[in-house]
C-alpha positions in Angstrom: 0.4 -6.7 30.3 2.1 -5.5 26.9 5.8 -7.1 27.1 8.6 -5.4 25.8 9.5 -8.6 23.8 6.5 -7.8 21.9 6.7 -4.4 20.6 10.5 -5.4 20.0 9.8 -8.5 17.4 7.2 -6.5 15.7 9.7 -2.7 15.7 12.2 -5.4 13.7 9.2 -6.7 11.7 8.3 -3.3 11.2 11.8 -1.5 10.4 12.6 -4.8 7.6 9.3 -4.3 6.0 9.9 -0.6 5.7 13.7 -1.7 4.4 12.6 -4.1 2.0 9.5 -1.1 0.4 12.4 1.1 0.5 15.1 -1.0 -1.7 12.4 -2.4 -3.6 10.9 1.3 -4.6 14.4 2.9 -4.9 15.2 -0.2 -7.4 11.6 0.4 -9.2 12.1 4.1 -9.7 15.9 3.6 -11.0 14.6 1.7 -14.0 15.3 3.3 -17.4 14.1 1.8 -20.1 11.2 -0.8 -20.0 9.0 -2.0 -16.9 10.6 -2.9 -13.7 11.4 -6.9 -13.1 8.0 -8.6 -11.5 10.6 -9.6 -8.6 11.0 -6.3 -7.6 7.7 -4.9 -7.7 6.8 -8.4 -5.9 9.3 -7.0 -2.6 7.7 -3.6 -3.1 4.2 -5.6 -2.4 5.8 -7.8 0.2 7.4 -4.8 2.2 4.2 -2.9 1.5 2.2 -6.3 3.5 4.7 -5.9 6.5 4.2 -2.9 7.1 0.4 -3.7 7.6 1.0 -7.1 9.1 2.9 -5.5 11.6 0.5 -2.8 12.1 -2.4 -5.1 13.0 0.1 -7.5 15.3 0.3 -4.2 16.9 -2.7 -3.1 17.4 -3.2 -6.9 18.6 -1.8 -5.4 21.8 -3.8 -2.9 22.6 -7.4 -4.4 21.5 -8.1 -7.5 22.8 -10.9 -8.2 20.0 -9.0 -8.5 17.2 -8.5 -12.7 17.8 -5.2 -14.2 18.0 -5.9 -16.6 14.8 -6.1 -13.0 12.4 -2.4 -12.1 13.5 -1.3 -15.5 13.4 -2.9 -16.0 9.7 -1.3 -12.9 8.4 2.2 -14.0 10.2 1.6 -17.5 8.0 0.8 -15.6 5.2 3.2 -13.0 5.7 6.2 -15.5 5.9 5.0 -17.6 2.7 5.1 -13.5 0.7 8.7 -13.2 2.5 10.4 -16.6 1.6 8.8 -16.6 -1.9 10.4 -13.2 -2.8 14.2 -13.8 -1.0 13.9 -17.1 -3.7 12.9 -15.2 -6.5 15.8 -12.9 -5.7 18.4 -15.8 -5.2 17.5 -17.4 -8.3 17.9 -14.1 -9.9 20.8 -13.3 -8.9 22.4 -16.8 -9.2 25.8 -16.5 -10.0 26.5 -12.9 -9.1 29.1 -11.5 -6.8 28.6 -7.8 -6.2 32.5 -7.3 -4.9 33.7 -9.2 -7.5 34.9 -6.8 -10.7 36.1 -9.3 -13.1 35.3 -8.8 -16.6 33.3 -11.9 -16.9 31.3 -11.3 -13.6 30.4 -7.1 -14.5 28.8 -8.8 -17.8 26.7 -11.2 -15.9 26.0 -8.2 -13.8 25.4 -5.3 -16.8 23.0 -8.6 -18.4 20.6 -9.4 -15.1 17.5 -7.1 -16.0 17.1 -7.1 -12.0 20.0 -4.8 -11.9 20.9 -3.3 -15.1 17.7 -0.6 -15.0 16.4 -2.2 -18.0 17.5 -2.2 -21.5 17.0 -0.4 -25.2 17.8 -2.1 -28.4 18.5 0.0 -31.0 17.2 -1.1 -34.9 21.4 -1.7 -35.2 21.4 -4.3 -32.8 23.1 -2.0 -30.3 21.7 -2.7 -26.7 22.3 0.1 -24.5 21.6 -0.4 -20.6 19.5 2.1 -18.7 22.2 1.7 -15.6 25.3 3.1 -17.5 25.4 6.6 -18.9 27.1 7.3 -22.0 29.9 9.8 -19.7 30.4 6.8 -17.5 33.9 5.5 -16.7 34.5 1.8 -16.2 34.9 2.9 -12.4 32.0 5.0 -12.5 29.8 2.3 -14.3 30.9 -1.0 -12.0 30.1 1.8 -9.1 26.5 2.4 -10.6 26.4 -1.6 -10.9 27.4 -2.9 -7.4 25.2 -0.3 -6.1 22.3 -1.7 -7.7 23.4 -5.5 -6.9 24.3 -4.8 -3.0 20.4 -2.8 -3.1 19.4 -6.7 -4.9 21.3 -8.9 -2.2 20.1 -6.7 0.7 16.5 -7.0 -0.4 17.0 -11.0 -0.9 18.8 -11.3 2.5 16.0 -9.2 4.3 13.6 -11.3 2.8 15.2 -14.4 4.6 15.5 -12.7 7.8 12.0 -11.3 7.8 10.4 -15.2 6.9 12.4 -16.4 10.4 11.0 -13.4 12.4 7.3 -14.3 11.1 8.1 -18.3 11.7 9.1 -17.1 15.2 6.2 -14.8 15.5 4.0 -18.2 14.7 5.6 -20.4 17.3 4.7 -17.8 19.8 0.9 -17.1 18.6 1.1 -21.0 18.6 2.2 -21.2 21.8 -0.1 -18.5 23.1 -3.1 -20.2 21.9 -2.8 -23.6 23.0 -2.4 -22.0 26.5 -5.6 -20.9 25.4 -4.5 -16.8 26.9 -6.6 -14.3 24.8 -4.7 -11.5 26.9 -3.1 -8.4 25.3 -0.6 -10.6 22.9 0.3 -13.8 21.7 3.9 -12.8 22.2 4.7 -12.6 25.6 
């Protein structure tokens, strides 16, 4: 019998995949100048994964051939992609405080090529950084970059989250198969 716990682990896995593609491409497609940072096209491939991950866990549930050891090898696999990309965000972002406005902290912030949407040097020396527009204010521009850190921090945070749901997911499929049930899921 399909249990509502099921479908309700793998809708959050499913809706934090989609939230992590979705901060991860709206991040991407922000940049300016340059290529964006391999961390962020790294949680566009990890959301990307989830979504698939979540897909087959799903289909788990309705087709008892697909064996219990595939979902619980992408879960593994899954949660390694998940807790490697909320570190490479952390240690990214190490240091930052989106709320805080300080001088010393919005420099920190307009410097970490993870928010400031890349950056042009000019054959001066000038740098000019693909998140501020030339018609910004200093409000409008520490707008534009908390915006683009809180987008950073959710994705990192989301990350986290999403590694406990698929550790969760393995102590279940773990728990399923020692029990040695081959039934409709290993979430039950």
């Amino acid at each position: 019998m399909i249990s509502a716990v099921s479908f309700g682990v793998r809708g959050l896995q499913f809706v934090f995949a989609v939230t992590i593609l979705g901060l991860s491409v709206a991040l991407i497609k922000a940049q300016k100048y340059g290529d964006a940072p391999t961390t962020t096209k790294y949680s566009s491939f990890t959301g990307a994964f989830g979504i698939i991950v979540c897909a087959v866990g799903v289909a788990r549930l309705f087709i008892d051939s697909v064996p219990d050891i595939v979902t619980l090898a992408l879960d593994g696999i899954l949660g390694v992609l998940y807790l490697g990309g909320g570190i490479a965000w952390a240690v990214g972002l190490k240091g930052i405080q989106c709320t805080n406005n300080d001088d010393l902290n919005a420099a920190n912030m307009l410097l970490n090529p993870l928010i400031n949407q890349g950056t042009f040097t000019y054959p001066n020396g000038a740098i000019e950084y693909g998140i501020i527009d030339s018609t910004d204010t200093r409000d409008g521009a520490w707008s534009k970059l908390q915006s683009s850190c809180q987008k950073g921090f959710s994705d990192e945070i989301i990350q986290f989250i999403s590694f406990a749901i698929a550790i969760a997911l393995l102590g279940l499929g773990y728990l399923r198969m020692r029990k040695g049930g081959s039934g409709s899921s290993y979430v039950v």
